[in-house]
Residue, then its C-alpha position, 0 to 999 in steps of 0.5 A: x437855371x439849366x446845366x449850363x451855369x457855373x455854380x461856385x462851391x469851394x466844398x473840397x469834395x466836390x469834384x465834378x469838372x467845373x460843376x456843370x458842363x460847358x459844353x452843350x450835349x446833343x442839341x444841335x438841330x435846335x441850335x441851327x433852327x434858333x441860331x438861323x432865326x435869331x440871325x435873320x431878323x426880325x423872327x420871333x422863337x418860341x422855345x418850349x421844353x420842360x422845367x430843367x431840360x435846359x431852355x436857357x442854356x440853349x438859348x445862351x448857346x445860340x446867342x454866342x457870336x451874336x453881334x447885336x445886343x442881347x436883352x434878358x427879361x425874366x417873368x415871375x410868378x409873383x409880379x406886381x400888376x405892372x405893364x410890360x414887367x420883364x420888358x422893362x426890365x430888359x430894357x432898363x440894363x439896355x439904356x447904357x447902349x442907348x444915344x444921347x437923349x437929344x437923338x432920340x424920339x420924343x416917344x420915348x419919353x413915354x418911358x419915363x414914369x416907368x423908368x425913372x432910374x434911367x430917365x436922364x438918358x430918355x427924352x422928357x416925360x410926355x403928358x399922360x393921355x386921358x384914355x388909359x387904352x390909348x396911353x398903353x398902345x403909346x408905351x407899346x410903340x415907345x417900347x418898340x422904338x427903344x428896341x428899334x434904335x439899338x439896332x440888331x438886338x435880341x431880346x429874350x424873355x424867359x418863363x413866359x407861362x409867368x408873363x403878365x396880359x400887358x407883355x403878352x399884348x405887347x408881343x402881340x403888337x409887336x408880332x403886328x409892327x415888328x422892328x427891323x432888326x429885332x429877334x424875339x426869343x420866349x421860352x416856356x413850359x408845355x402844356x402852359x396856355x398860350x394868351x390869345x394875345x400871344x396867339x395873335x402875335x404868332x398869326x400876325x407877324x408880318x415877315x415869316x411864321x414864327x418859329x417853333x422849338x422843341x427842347x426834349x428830354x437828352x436821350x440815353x447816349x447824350x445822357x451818357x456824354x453829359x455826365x462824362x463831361x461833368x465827371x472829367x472821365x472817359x464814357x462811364x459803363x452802359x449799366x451806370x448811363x442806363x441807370x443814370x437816364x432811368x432815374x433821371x428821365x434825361x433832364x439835364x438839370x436832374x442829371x447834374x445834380x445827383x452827379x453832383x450828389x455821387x462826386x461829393x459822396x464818393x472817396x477821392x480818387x487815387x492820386x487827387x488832392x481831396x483839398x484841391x478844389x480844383x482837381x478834376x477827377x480821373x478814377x481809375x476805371x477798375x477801381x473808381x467806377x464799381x464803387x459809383x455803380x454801387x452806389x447809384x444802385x443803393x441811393x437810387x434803386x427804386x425811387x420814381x424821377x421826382x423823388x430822385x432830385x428831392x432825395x439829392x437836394x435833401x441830402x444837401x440841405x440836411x449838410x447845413x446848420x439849423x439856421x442856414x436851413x431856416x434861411x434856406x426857408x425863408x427864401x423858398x417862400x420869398x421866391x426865386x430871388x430872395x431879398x437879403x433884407x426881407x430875409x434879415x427881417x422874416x427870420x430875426x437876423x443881421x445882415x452877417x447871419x444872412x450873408x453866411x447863411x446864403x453863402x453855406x446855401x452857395x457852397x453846398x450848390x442850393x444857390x448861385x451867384x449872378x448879378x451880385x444877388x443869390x438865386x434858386x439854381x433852378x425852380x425846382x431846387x425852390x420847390x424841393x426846399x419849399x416844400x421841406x418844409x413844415x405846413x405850420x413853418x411854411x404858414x408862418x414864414x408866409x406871415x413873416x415875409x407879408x409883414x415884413x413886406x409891409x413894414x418896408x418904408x424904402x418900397x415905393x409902392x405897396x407890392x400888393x400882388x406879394x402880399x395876397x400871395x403870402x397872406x393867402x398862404x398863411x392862411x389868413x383869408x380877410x387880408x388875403x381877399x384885401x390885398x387880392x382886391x387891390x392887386x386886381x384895382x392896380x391892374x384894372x388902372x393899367x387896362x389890364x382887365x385879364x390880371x384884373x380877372x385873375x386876382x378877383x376869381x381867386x378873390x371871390x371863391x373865399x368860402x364865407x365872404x360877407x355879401x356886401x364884399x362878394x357882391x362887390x368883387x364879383x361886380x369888378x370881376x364882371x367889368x374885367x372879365x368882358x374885356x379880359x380873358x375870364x369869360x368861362x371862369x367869371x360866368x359860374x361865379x356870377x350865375x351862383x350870386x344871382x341865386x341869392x334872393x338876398x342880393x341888392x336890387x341895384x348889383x342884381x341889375x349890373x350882375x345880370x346885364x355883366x353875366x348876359x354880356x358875358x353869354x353872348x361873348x362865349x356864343x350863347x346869344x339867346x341866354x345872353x339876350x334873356x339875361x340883359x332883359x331881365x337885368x333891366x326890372x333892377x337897373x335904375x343907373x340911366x347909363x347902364x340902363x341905355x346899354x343894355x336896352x342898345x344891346x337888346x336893340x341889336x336884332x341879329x342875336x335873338x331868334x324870338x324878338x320881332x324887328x319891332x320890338x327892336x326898334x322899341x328897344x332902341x327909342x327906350x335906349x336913346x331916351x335912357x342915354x339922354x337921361x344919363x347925360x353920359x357921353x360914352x352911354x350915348x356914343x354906344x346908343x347911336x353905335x347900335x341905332x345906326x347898325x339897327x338902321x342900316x341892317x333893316x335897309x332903313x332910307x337914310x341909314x347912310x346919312x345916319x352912318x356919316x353923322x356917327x363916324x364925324x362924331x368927336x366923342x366917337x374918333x376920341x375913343x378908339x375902341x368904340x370906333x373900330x367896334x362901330x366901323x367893323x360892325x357898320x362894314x358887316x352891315x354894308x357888306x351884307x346890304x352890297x354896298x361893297x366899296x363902303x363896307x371897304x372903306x369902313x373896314x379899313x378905317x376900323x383896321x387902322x384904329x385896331x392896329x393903331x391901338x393894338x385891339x388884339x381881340x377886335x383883330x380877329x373879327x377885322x380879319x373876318x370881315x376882311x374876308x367877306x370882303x374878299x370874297x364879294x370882291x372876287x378876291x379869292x385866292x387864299x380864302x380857305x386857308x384865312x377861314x381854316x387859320x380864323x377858325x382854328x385860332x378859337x376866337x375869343x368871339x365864338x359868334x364870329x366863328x358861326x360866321x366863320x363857318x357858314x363862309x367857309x360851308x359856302x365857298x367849298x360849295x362853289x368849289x365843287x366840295x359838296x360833302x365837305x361844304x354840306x358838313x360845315x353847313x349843317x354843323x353851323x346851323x345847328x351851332x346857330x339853333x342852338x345858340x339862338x343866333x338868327x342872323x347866321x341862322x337864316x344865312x345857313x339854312x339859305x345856303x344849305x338850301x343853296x347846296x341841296x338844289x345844285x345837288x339836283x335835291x330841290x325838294x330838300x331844298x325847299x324844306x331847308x328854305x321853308x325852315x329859313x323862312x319861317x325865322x325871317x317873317x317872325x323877325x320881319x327883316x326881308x332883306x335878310x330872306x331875300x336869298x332864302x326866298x330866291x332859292x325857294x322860288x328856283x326850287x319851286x319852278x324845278x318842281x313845277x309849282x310856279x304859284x307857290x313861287x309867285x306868292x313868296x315873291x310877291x311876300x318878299x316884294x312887301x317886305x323890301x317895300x321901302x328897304x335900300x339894299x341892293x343885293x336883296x333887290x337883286x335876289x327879288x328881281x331875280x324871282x321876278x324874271x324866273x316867274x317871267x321867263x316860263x310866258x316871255x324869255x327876252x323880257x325875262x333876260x330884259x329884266x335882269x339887265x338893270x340889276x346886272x348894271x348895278x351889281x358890277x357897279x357896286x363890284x360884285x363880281x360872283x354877283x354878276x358872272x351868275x347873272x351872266x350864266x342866268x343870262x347866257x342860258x336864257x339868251x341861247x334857249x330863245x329862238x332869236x340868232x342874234x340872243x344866242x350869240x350874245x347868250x354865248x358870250x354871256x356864258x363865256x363872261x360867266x365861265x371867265x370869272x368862275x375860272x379865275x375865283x377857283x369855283x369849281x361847282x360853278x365851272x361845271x354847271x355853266x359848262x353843262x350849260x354850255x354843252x347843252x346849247x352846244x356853245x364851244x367851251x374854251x381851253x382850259x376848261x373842260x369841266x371841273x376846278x381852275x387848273x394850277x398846272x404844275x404849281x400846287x393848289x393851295x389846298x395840295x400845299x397844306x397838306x403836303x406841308x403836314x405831310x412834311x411835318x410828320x403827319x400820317x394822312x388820316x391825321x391829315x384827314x380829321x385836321x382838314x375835314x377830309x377823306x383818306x383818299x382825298x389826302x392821298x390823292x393831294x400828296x401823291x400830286x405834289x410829289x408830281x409836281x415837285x419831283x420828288x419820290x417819297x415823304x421823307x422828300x417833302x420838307x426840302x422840297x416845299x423848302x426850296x420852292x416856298x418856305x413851309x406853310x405856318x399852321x397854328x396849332x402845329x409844330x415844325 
């Protein structure tokens, strides 16, 4: 609780003004900020401050006059695996505000298992889906549609460093499918890690950014109103608020207790009643305040801020009776919560015992009242009383409280996450390991493979486990940790088990396959793939066998295996799926075939991709579709067969936001952005690539892609330095992780960069190390760009031999391939050998691949033909060609212009001038100008501007020099009419809301 709850204490000594403030100090650009949110739905807030810096009371206060209706749902510690917990929770005291049952959708009957105290005010109960996944994602949208029927509503969810992965997830979808009048209030402790899901949630939501708010410690002047307040006095003396803020670090909750502690340790004051429990005091300044003065100085003088409320809350327990204390125990073992009848059966008391003992705990302000049961005023009051206690005590009362919970005959289920938590502190480590194992079973039935993890880590790292139970707890731990968020955590466990010679040959093969999947997931792509081949010498199970050999089929996460030794991998693969007569085993054989085939640009591969998406087995399981359509877009994407890529890339999105895949989504966005980018949609591009990569992707392969996107665009915008840094830094990632395709792509593109730097040289080493991965894999479509800029850094050098042999090496390589841009790239090569002997045939040759190209509409594609084209055309000695090279230069200069590519501005106008073709207004070299509109990158960093940030803080975030900052600020102080900083937060303000950055608080 925070400094904002009354607490009942009929103590006669206590004299502070109705015990705590009602009147909230200081505060009031957080209540606006939230206040504002709230109001303007639907918005979610996140407020983080400290434990006892009064989170809740903050938000009570915005909350007053709020005409919707308010919903609390409090996370805990020590939940039962259970999805959506404190959602439910909420929702469960909301059912009153509901309409009839026969008003409401169907869906809600979803609700109904869960909660049956309310059932008879929900539709009836719907038929349970066979796919675990798919029954989740449908209470997630019975959830939200109960939200979305009470109208303006509130709800807030408190502690959510506690929350569970389903409700983390669940604010994830509903980030992505946001209720219309729904406010969304969380609080938490700094410091706590956001859930990626949560993460996802923040980054997604469709109205605005999300809001942040910061609850920071009261300052030394609120620290004085607050205790004026709680005392019922005038401002207190400096040297008393100064020693006041000092000790207590102005946390609220801290400053009420010891003042708490000062009034009832004090005489009364002249002329109060010391038995009117409710006189407020008013102390003579001359005489009341140097006796507080002297002693605060004596109780608090040298003690550090924690010791400060342990001393306070001691002081108080030790005014109890024994058995009080005892009781008093018992329930900071229990929790924040405690449960009268546990505590009755924990300590040998009746009911009356309980009952007395809690309310000394109440008068004395240990407890509260609220709802009808007693509660901890605030965690920390728990922990000081927990941990006054005993070791031997606190083990035993462990014990007492485990026992008692299993002999409860009136709980529906056995609360089995309890239990592990009270056996692991009483020491008891086999009951302890079997209760964990079952919490982690309950969590892995409700699809919750990240709590699953939780359990079985903690689980796994008891000393002196017999190796049978080991060895099956670390194989549940891997099977969650791949679709959990365990990664880092489950590896080392794995890795240490497999050293044992001793280990079962059947849960060495599954360990081994688990620990190479997880490598891969954390961007180790060669370890990953050299751990699943030796997984298979002891997987004798037909249907993980046929995974692990479709794994090893995929070609693009393995710099030493051959395109034939892929394709091996897959017919071993497809026998070993037949064999197992698995369906879901077969489904992902033909998923990774079907890639394999239409990587390699194979005649047929799109017949192949048809047959897979019309697969029954494949639309009944959402998340192998949206893998199979994402992975089939990249694939089309990467061959330039743009509208199918898009077409699967949109099938793939709906099923991820149907189903609510929060760790599909970010590679959804990726490959969205390649699309982007081919279709020459590029406003915004950057900051896509800048908010994926800072995100941290729970694919970290996936971030190589994103870096090598991100190296390429700033390149055609005329970033050199920038774009080279990004490039070189993803290809030594790429080395490193031994991830050929993006490897190959990089060094093609760094090649790209040091050639248009006038570094052909450089260029034609970057693209020999290149080629040198592409023939050991012997996929050319892949190279096809590495040898197009070998071939134009060879003729820069004069050494067009060279040039012919590697075109006619890629001209075999692509023999039988149907990839059209790899097509391209050859012909391209062609014509550059052809143009020194016969210019027009050389232009005569890229017509039908220019054709093409703007069919498949891939327009940067073709404004550099166009450029190639136009060059040609205008070098020739024919009028009409120079003519028609000019319009070509044009065209080119067009569609650079309306992408932003500042580079290839500069280069076609440089060609231009060359052949003294006019160069139409507004370009006059460099990038697209925006006038006096910011630039997205000036908006970015007048938008840190704005946040506080100084320019080299602005520069190490963005990757940027000093001056460059400098330069963008001083733009768009320009453009926005403004002064100085300080002007930029209004500004931006009024003319756009201000960019959300993750990572970065308003």
């Amino acid at each position: 609780m925070s400094h904002s709850s009354a607490v009942a204490d009929p103590a006669p000594r206590a004299r502070l003004s109705a015990q705590v403030s009602r009147i909230l100090v200081g505060r009031t650009d957080e209540l606006t900020t939230l206040r504002t949110a709230i109001s303007a739905p639907p918005s979610i807030v996140l407020v983080e401050g400290e434990a006892g810096v009064g989170k809740s009371r903050l938000v009570e206060e915005a909350l007053h006059g709020f005409a919707g209706h308010r919903l609390l749902g409090q996370c805990d510690a020590l939940r039962e695996p259970f999805p959506l917990g404190p959602v439910l929770d909420a929702l469960r005291d909301a059912a009153v505000h509901l309409p009839p049952a026969r008003r409401l959708s169907p869906l809600l009957g979803a609700l109904v298992p869960l909660l049956p105290e309310i059932a008879d005010r929900l539709p009836p109960a719907l038929d349970p889906l066979p796919d675990q996944r798919a029954e989740r994602h449908r209470l997630f949208r019975a959830a939200a549609a109960f939200l979305d029927t009470l109208g303006p509503v509130a709800l807030v969810l408190e502690d959510l460093h506690w929350s569970d992965q389903g409700t983390w997830e669940f604010l994830a979808f509903l980030g992505a499918h946001p209720p219309a009048g729904l406010s969304i209030v969380l609080s938490r402790r700094p410091g706590s890690p956001l859930g990626s899901p949560l993460a996802e949630s923040l980054s997604r939501l469709r109205t605005r950014p999300p809001v942040r708010v910061s609850v920071p410690p009261l300052t030394r002047a609120e620290t004085g109103r607050l205790a004026s307040t709680l005392l019922g006095t005038e401002p207190p003396p400096e040297a008393f608020v100064a020693e006041l803020y000092e000790r207590t670090g102005g946390i609220p909750f801290v400053i009420e207790e010891v003042l708490r502690d000062l009034a009832e340790r004090l005489p009364a004051a002249p002329g109060q009643d010391p038995g009117d429990p409710d006189g407020v005091p008013s102390p003579d300044p001359a005489a009341g305040w140097p006796q507080i003065t002297d002693l605060t100085a004596h109780t608090l003088a040298g003690l550090a801020v924690p010791n400060v409320l342990r001393d306070v809350l001691t002081h108080r327990l030790d005014g109890l009776d024994e058995r009080a204390r005892e009781v008093l125990g018992a329930a900071a073992v229990l929790g924040l919560v405690p449960d009268e009848r546990t505590l009755a059966t924990m300590v040998g008391a009746d009911r009356g015992e309980i009952a007395r003992a809690l309310a000394g705990a109440l008068a004395a302000g240990l407890l509260y009242e609220r709802d009808g049961r007693c509660r901890f005023r605030h965690a920390l009051a728990r922990q000081v009383v927990y941990e006054a206690l005993p070791s031997p005590n606190r083990r035993w009362l462990h014990l007492r409280a485990a026992q008692a919970l299993e002999g409860d005959q009136d709980r529906a289920a056995r609360p089995v996450a309890q239990l592990a938590h009270h056996y692991r502190h009483a020491d008891l480590p086999a009951e302890f390991v079997r209760h964990a194992e079952a919490a982690a079973d309950l969590a892995i039935g409700q699809g919750d493979d990240a709590t699953a993890a939780g359990y079985l880590l903690e689980a796994v790292a008891v000393p002196e486990l017999p190796r049978p139970l080991r060895v099956r707890l670390a194989v549940k731990l891997g099977r969650a940790a791949i679709e959990g968020l365990a990664h880092a955590e489950a590896v080392p466990v794995l890795e240490r088990l497999l050293v044992d010679d001793r280990l079962p040959a059947r849960a060495r093969g599954e360990l081994r396959l688990t620990l190479g999947r997880l490598l891969r997931q954390q961007g180790q792509a060669e370890r990953g793939y050299a751990e699943i081949e030796r997984s298979l010498t002891d997987l004798v199970n037909p249907g993980l066998r046929a995974r692990a050999l479709a794994i090893l089929a995929a070609p693009n996460t393995a710099v030493g295996r051959r395109l034939d030794e892929h394709l091996a991998r897959a017919r071993e693969a497809r026998s070993a799926a037949a064999a197992s007569g698995d369906p879901q085993a077969v489904l992902a054989v033909r998923s990774a075939y079907t890639s394999l085939e239409l990587e390699r640009g194979a005649p047929g591969a799109w017949s192949l991709v048809d047959e897979l998406l019309g697969d029954p087995t494949l639309v009944a399981n959402p998340r192998e579709q949206a893998r199979a359509c994402v992975n089939l877009a990249q694939a089309a994407l990467q061959a330039g067969y743009l509208d199918r890529a898009e077409a699967l890339l949109l099938r793939g999105q709906q099923v991820v936001d149907q189903a609510d895949y929060p760790r599909l989504a970010a590679v959804v966005e990726l490959v969205g952005v390649l699309v982007d980018r081919a279709a020459g949609r590029w406003t915004g591009l950057e900051e896509r690539l800048h908010r994926l990569l800072r995100r941290g992707s729970e694919f970290p392969a996936a971030d190589l892609d994103v870096r090598l996107n991100l190296g390429t665009l700033l390149t055609a915008y005329g970033r050199v330095d920038e774009a080279e840094g990004w490039l070189r830094e993803m290809v030594d990632l790429a080395r490193r992780a031994g991830a050929v395709w993006p490897l190959i792509a990089g060094r093609a593109a760094l090649a790209r960069l040091l050639l248009g730097n006038g570094d052909p040289a450089g260029a034609l080493a970057e693209a020999h190390r290149g080629l040198e991965l592409v023939r050991h894999k012997g996929i050319w479509n892949w190279g096809a760009d590495t040898v197009q800029v070998a071939v134009d850094a060879l003729a820069a050098l004069d050494r067009l031999g060279e040039a012919a042999r590697l075109t006619d090496e890629l001209a075999d390589g692509l023999a039988t391939a149907e990839v059209p841009t790899a097509q391209a790239r050859l012909a391209q090569c062609r014509a550059v050998l052809l143009r020194a002997d016969d210019p027009l045939a050389a232009v005569a040759l890229l017509d039908p691949t220019r054709a093409e190209l703007a069919r498949l509409g891939l327009v940067a594609e073709v404004a550099r033909l166009d450029e190639i084209r136009g060059d040609w055309w205008c070098a020739g000695p024919d009028p009409s060609g120079q003519v028609r090279g000019a319009q070509s230069l044009r065209d080119a200069l067009t569609v650079y212009g309306t992408l932003g590519a500042g580079a290839d501005i500069a280069r076609v106008c440089r060609t231009m001038r060359t052949h003294r073709v006019a160069i139409p207004y507004p370009w006059r070299g460099g990038r697209q100008s925006y006038g006096d509109a910011l630039s997205p990158r000036e908006r970015e960093v007048a938008t840190l501007a704005a946040r506080g940030r100084t320019n080299q803080e602005i520069a190490v975030r963005l990757c940027l020099s000093r001056r460059t900052v400098e330069s963008h600020v001083a733009n768009a102080l320009r453009k926005l009419g403004g002064q100085s900083r300080r002007e930029l937060a209004a500004l931006i303000d009024r003319t756009d809301p201000v960019v959300d950055i993750p990572g970065v608080e308003h």
